[in-house]
N, C-alpha and C positions, 0 to 999 in steps of 0.2 A: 606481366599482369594477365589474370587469367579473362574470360570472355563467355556474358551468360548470355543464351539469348532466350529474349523472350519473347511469348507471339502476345499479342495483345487483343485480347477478347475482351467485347464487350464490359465484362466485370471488370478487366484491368482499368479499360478505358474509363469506367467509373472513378475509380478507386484513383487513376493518376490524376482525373480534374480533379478531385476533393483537395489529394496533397495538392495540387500545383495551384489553389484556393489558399490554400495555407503556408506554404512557398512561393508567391510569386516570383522572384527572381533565378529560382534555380532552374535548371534543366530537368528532364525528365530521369539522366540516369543519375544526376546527384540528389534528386528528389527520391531515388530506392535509395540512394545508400543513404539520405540520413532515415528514412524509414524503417530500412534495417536495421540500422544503429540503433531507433531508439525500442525497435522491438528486443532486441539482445538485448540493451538494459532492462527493459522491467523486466523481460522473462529470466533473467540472471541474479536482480536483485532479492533477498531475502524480503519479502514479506512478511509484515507483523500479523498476527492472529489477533485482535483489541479483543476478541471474546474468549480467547486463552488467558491472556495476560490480565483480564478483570477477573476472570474465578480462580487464578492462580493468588493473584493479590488481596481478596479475598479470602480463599480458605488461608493465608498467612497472617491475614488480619485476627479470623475469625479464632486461631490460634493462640494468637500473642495477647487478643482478650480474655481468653478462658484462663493464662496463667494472672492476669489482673483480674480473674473474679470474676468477670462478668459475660455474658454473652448478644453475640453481634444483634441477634433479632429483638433483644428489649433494649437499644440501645438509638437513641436519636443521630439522626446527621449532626446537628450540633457538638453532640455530648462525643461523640466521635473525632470531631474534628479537635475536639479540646482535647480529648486524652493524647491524640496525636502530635499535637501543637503542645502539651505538657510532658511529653515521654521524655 
């Protein structure tokens, strides 16, 4: 097993009461490693963009209406959801 060391400055010192706030039970080097673990997961997980995926769905919407005649901006939420709910 390999062996980090670390000096602890003030801002660590911070930062390990928060975890060990939110850890009680754990020690302070199994309070980095689950710290680090859960920083490698989100910086590893894929991220959705909701403001891609709405103007992408969108302009596919806005598409599949124009081959039904009509288009997205004289078109109610309602009257929307029904053609959708009818397709």
């Amino acid at each position: 097993m390999n062996t980090i060391r670390l000096t602890v400055t003030p801002e660590i010192r911070d930062v390990l009461d928060v975890l060990k706030r939110k850890y009680p039970p754990l020690s302070e080097p199994e309070i980095l490693k689950v710290a680090l673990s859960e920083f490698y997961t989100k910086t590893t997980q894929h991220t959705i963009d909701i403001k891609n995926l709405t103007n992408q769905g969108r302009k596919y919407f806005s598409a599949w209406l124009k081959k039904q005649g009509k288009e997205i901006n004289t078109l109610s939420e309602e009257d929307a959801y029904d053609l959708i709910k009818n397709a």
